[in-house]
C-alpha atoms as one frame of an Amber mdcrd trajectory, in Angstrom:
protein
 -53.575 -20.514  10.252 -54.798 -17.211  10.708 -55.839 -14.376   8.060 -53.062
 -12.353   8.887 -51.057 -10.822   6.103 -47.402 -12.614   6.443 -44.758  -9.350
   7.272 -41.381  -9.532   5.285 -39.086  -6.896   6.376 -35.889  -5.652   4.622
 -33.064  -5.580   6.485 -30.864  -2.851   5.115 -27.150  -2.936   5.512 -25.419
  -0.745   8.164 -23.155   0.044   6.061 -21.923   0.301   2.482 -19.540  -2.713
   1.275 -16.094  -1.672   0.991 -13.541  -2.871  -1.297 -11.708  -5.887   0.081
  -7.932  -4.863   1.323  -6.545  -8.328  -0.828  -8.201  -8.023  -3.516 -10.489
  -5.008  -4.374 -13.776  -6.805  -4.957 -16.879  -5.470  -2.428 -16.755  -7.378
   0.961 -19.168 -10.175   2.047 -20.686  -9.926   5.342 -19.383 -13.418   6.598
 -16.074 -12.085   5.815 -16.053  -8.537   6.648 -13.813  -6.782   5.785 -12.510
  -9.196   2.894 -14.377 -10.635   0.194 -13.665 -14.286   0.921 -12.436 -16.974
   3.363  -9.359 -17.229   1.088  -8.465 -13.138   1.205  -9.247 -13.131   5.165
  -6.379 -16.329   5.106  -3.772 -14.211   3.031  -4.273 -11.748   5.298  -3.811
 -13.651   8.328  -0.877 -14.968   7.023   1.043 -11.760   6.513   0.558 -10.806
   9.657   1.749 -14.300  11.131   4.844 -14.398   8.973   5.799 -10.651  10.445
   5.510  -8.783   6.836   3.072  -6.044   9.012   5.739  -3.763  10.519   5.481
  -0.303  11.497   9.460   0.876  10.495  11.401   2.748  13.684  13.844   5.636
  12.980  15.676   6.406  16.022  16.911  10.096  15.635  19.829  10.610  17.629
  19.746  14.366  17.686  16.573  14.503  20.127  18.147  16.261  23.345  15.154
  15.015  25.169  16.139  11.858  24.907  18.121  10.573  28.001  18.125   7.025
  26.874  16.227   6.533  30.242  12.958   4.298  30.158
């Protein structure tokens, strides 16, 4: 062993927890961004049953529009 003084460093976040998008509570790094294994699944499953959908509204009155792709 030698007389050196042992060196504990902090590590400081990078950033500030946010608020898990399920649930509200602060998110956990090994979950980022949710708070849990159990939000992050929730999550996952919305977006595998379709309920993530940006709407379309087709306006019909654009004369740009050629209905050309």
């Amino acid at each position: 062993m030698s007389d050196e003084p042992e060196h504990t460093a902090k590590v400081a976040p990078l950033r500030k927890p946010l608020p898990c998008p399920e649930c509200g509570h602060p998110s956990h790094r090994e979950h980022y961004p949710f708070c849990s294994d159990r939000c992050r699944t929730q999550d996952l499953s919305r977006w595998l049953k379709g309920s993530y959908a940006i709407p379309v509204a087709e306006d019909e009155s654009n004369p740009d529009d050629d209905g050309r792709f």
